[in-house]
MARTILO-362232 format. One record per residue: residue number from 1; residue in three letters; y, z, x of N, C-alpha, C in turn. Coordinates in steps of 0.05 Angstrom, whole numbers. Each point is the difference from the previous one (the first is absolute). Last residue first. Layout:
num;residuo;n.y;n.z;n.x;ca.y;ca.z;ca.x;c.y;c.z;c.x
NUM;ALA;Y;Z;X;Y;Z;X;Y;Z;X
...
REM end
This chain:
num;residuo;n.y;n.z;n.x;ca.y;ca.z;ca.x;c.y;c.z;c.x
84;UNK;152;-31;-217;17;12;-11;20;-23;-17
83;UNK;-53;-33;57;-13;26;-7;0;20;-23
82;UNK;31;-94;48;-6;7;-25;-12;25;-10
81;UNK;32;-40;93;-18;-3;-9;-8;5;-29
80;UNK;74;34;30;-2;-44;10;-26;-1;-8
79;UNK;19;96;-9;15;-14;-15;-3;-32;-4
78;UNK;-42;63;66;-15;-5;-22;9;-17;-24
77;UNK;45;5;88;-23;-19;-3;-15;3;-23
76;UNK;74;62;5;5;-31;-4;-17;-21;7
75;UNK;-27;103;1;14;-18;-12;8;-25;-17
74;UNK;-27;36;89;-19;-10;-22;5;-12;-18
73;UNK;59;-15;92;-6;20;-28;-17;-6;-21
72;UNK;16;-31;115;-4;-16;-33;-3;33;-18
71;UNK;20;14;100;11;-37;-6;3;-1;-27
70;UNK;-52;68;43;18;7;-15;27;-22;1
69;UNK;-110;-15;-16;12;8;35;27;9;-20
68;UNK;-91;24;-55;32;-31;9;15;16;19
67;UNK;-102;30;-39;28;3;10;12;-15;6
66;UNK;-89;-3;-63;14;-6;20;23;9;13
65;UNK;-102;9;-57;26;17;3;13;-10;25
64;UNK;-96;-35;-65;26;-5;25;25;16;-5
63;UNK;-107;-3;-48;39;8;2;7;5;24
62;UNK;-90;-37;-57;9;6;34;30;-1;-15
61;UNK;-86;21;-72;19;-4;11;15;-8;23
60;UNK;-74;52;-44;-5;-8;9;15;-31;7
59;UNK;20;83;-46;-12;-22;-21;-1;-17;19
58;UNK;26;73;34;-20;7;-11;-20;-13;-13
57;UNK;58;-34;82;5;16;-19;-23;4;-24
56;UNK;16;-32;101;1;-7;-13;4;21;-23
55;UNK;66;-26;89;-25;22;-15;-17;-11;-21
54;UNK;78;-21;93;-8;-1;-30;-23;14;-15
53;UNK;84;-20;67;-3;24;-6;-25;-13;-24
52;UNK;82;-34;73;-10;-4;-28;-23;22;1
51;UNK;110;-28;53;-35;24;2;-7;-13;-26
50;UNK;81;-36;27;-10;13;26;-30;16;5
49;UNK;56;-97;-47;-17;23;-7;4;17;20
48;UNK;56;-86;-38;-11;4;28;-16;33;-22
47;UNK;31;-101;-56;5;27;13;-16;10;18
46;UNK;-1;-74;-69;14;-8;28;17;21;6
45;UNK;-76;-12;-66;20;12;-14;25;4;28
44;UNK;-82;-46;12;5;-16;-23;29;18;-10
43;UNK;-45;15;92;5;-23;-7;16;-14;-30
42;UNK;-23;96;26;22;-12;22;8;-17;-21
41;UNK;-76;29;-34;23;13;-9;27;-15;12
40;UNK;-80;-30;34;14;-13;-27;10;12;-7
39;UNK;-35;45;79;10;-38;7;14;-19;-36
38;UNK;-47;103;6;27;-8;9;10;-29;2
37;UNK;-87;14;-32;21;15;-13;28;-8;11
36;UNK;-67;-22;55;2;-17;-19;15;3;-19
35;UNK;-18;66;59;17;-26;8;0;-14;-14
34;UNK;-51;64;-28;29;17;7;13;-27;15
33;UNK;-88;-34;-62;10;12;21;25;15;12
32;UNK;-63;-27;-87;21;-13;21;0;27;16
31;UNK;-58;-6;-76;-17;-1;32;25;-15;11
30;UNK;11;31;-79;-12;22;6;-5;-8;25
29;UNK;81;-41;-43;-26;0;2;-14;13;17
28;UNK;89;40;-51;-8;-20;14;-23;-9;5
27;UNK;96;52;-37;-27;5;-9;-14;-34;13
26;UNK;92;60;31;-8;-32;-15;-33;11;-2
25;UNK;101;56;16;-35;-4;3;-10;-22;-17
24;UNK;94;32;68;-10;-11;-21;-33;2;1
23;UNK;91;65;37;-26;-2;-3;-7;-26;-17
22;UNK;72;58;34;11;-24;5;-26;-24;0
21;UNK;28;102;-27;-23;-11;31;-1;-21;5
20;UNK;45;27;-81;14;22;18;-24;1;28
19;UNK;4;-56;-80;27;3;-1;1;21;25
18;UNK;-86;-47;-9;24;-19;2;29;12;-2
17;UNK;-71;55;-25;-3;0;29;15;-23;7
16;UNK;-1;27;-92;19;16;21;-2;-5;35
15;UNK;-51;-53;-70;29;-1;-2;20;14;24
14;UNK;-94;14;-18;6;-28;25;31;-4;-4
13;UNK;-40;66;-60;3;11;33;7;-23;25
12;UNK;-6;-22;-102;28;19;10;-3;12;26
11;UNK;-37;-93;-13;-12;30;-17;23;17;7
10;UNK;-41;-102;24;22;9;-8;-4;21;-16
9;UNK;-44;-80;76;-6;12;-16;21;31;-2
8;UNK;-9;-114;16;9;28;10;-6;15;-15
7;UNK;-65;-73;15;29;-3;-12;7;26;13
6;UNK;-73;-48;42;1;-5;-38;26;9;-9
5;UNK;-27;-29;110;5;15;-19;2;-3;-40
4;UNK;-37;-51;84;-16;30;14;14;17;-21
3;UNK;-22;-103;0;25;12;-16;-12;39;8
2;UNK;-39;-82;62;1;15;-20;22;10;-14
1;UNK;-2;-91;65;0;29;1;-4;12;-28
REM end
């Protein structure tokens, strides 16, 4: 399988959407897919989702915007994961 994501991606507006929408955004490959997205977010950071959301961006970019079921806090997935 493809690596469908490059890393998370971290700005003071992705900050706040992890502190108060429970929001993660991972910057990703242009031709994955919203499932494909989801299936390794799940898979590698072993959390549930309820919505993803993506776009590309000016600098021609794919940003994944995820919501976490309310089981897992951003947060502290961004924390385990090194984000922060």
């Amino acid at each position: 399988m493809m690596d469908a994501i490059l890393h998370p991606h971290v700005t003071e507006k992705t900050v706040d959407k992890m502190d108060f929408d429970n929001k993660m955004v991972f910057i990703c490959q242009t031709d994955a897919t919203k499932e494909q997205i989801v299936e390794e977010v799940e898979e590698q950071f072993d959390l549930n989702t309820t919505n993803i959301n993506t776009m590309i961006t000016p600098k021609g970019q794919k940003k994944a915007e995820l919501t976490l079921s309310d089981e897992h806090d951003a947060q502290e997935v961004a924390s385990r994961i090194g984000v922060f």
